[in-house]
Every structure is written in structure tokens, then in C-alpha cells.
N, C-alpha and C positions, 0 to 999 in steps of 0.2 A: 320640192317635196313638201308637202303638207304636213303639220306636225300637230299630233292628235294627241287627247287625253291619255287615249290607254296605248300610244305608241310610245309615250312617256313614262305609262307606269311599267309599260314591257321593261323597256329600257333600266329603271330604277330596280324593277326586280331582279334581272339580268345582274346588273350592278353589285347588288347585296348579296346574291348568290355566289357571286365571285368572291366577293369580301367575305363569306363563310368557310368559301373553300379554302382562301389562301390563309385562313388564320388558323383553320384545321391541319394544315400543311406545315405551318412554323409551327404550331405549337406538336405537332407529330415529331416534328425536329428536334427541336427543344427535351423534349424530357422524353424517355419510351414508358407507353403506358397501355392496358389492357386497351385490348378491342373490345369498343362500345357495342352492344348487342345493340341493333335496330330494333326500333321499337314498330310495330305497325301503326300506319295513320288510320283515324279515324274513317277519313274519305282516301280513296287512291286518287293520285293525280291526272288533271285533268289533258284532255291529250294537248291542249296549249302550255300546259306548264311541261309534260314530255318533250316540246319541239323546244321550247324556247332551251327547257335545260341540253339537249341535244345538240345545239348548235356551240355551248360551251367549249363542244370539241375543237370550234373555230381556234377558240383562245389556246385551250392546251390536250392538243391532241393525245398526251397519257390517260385523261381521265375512265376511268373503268367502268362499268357497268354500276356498282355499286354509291359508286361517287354519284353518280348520274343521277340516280335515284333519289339520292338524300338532296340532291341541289333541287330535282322538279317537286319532291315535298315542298321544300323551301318553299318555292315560287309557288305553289300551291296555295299554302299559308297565307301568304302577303295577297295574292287572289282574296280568299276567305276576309283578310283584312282590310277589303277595299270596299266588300260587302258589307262590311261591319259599320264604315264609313258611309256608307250610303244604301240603308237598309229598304228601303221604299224602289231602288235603282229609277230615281229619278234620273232624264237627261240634265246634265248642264252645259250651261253654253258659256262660252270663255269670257264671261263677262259677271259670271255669277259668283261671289264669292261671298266666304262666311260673314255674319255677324260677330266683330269682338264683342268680346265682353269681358268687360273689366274691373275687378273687386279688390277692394282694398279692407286690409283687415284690421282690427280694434283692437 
């Protein structure tokens, strides 16, 4: 299998979404506290950040409907943040990488 840029970033956002859920999950354990009014997003999600959050079920088939939700925002977001990275959406090719640059202060 081939391993791409944005199968990488799928995967990384996957990743962080779980790492939201499950700190949401302990910290629900940890101490009882109001329920967070959802806020609406600016953009709704897109229908890649719905499958990708969809498949969460893989991991933990409890997750409800509402869980769902706040995780394809997530991944939404970190979409949005990839754009932000790469505002032009040039391609690159696995060979391109930043310029450091490096300042030392007085």
C-alpha cells in the first residue's frame, strides 16, 4: 500500500480525535460537571470529516450521535488547519521540505 500525504494526515486527525474523545471521557469520570452547550461551527462538516468521524465506531462502538459530531468538527478543524498550512494548496512532492530558519536573540 502506498502511503500518501493526506493518508497520513487522515490518520493523524483520526488519531487526535480519539485523543479528544478519551480525555473528554476521563475527565467526565473524574469530576461531574454541567453539560457543555455545543456551540455551532462556523462551517459544518465536511462529508470527509463525517466518514472519517464515522468509522470511530470501529474503535468504540458506544459512541452516540452527538459524540460524533463534536469529533467530525474536530477533524474539520485540523482540515481547516492544513489549509492554513498550505494557503496557495500547492502540491508537494515527498521531497519538499521547509526552509529552517534560525534566530538567535540579543
Amino acid at each position: 500500500m502506498k502511503s500518501t500525504r493526506k493518508a497520513f494526515l487522515a490518520a493523524a486527525a483520526v488519531v487526535g480525535a480519539s485523543m479528544t474523545v478519551s480525555k473528554e471521557a476521563a475527565l467526565a469520570q473524574s469530576a461531574p460537571s454541567p453539560t457543555p452547550v455545543p456551540t455551532p461551527s462556523a462551517h459544518p462538516p465536511s462529508a470527509a470529516a463525517r466518514a472519517l468521524a464515522e468509522r470511530m465506531r470501529a474503535f468504540d462502538p458506544q459512541l452516540d450521535d452527538a459524540q460524533l459530531a463534536r469529533i467530525a468538527d474536530g477533524i474539520q478543524e485540523g482540515f481547516g488547519l492544513g489549509g492554513a498550512l498550505n494557503p496557495k494548496g500547492k502540491k508537494l512532492k515527498n521531497g519538499d521540505v521547509p526552509t529552517p530558519e534560525f534566530e538567535v536573540g540579543a
